[in-house]
C-alpha positions in Angstrom: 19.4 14.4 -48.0 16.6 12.0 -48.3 13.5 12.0 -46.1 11.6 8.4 -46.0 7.8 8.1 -45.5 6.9 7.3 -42.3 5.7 4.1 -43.1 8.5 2.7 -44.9 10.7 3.1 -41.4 11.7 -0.5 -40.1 13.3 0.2 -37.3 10.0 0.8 -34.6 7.4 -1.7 -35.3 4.0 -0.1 -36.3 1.2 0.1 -33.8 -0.9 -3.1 -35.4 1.9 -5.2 -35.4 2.3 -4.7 -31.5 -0.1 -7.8 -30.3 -1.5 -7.2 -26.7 -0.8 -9.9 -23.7 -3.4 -12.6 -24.2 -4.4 -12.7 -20.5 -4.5 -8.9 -20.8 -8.3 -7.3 -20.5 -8.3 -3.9 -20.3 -11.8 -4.1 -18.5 -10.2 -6.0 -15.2 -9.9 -3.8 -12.4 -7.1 -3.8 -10.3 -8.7 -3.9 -6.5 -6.2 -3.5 -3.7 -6.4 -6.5 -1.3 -8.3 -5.2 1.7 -6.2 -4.9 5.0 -6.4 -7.1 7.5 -7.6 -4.9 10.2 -9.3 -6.4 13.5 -10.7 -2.8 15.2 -10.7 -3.3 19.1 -11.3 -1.2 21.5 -8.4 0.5 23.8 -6.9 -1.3 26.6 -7.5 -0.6 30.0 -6.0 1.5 31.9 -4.8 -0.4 34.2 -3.8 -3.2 31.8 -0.9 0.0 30.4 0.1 0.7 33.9 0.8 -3.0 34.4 2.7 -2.9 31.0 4.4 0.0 32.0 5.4 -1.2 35.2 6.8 -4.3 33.4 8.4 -2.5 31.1 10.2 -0.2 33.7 11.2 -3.5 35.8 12.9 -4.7 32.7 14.9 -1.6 32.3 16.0 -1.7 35.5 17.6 -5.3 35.3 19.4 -3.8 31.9 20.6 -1.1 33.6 19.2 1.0 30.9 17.7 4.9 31.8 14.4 4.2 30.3 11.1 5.0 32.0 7.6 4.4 30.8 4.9 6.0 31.9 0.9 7.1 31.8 0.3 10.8 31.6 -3.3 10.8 33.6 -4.6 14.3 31.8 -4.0 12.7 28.3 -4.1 9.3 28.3 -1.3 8.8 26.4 2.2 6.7 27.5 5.1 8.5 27.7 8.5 7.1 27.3 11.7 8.6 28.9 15.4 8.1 27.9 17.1 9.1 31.3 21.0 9.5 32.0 21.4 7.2 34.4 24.1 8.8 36.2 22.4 12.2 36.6 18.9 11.4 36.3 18.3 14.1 33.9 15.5 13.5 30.8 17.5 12.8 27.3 14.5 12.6 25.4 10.8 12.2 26.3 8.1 10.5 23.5 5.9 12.6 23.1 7.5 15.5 24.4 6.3 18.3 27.0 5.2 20.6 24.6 3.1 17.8 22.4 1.6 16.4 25.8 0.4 20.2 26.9 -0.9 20.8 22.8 -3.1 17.7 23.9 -4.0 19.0 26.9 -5.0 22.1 25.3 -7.0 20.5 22.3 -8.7 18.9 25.0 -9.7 21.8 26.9 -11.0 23.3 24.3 -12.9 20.2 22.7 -15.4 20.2 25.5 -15.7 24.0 25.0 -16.5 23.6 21.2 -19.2 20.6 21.5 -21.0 21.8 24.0 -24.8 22.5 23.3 -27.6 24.1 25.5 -30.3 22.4 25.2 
């Protein structure tokens, strides 16, 4: 059995005879695009209570079981997927027990920055 040099091998080219792109500078930075991203502040309550009153009016003419909601102690809207024959809750975003973890981080938010002064 013979063993060849390295560099007599033909069938990878060698490393100088690979010839980078020419548009290629290994100095350019790729910078991601920045996002588009217009920060406003929250609407009004009363502008999601419309919404959700829309929303709810436009169920009704589908004669879908959904509900949508504003949940006072959190501030968040809540969406219900009701069985419309028995009026029982399917499925509720966010759920009970995510609106009441809210509730609780809340509670305890004004316990934890409170300062004497």
């Amino acid at each position: 059995m013979a063993i060849s040099p390295i560099s007599n091998h033909t069938t990878d080219p060698a490393p100088s005879a690979i010839k980078p792109d020419a548009n290629f500078n290994i100095n350019d930075t790729v910078k991601p695009a920045a996002p588009n991203v217009i920060k406003t502040a929250p609407p009004p309550v009363s502008e999601i209570k419309n919404v959700a009153a829309t929303l709810n009016r436009l169920a009704q003419t589908a004669s879908a079981g959904v509900s949508f909601q504003h949940d006072e102690s959190t501030g968040k809207t809540v969406i219900k997927v009701m069985d419309t024959e028995t009026g029982d809750v399917i499925r509720q975003i966010p759920g009970e027990e995510a609106l009441a973890l809210s509730r609780a981080i809340d509670a305890q938010q004004g316990i934890l920055l409170k300062t004497e002064s």
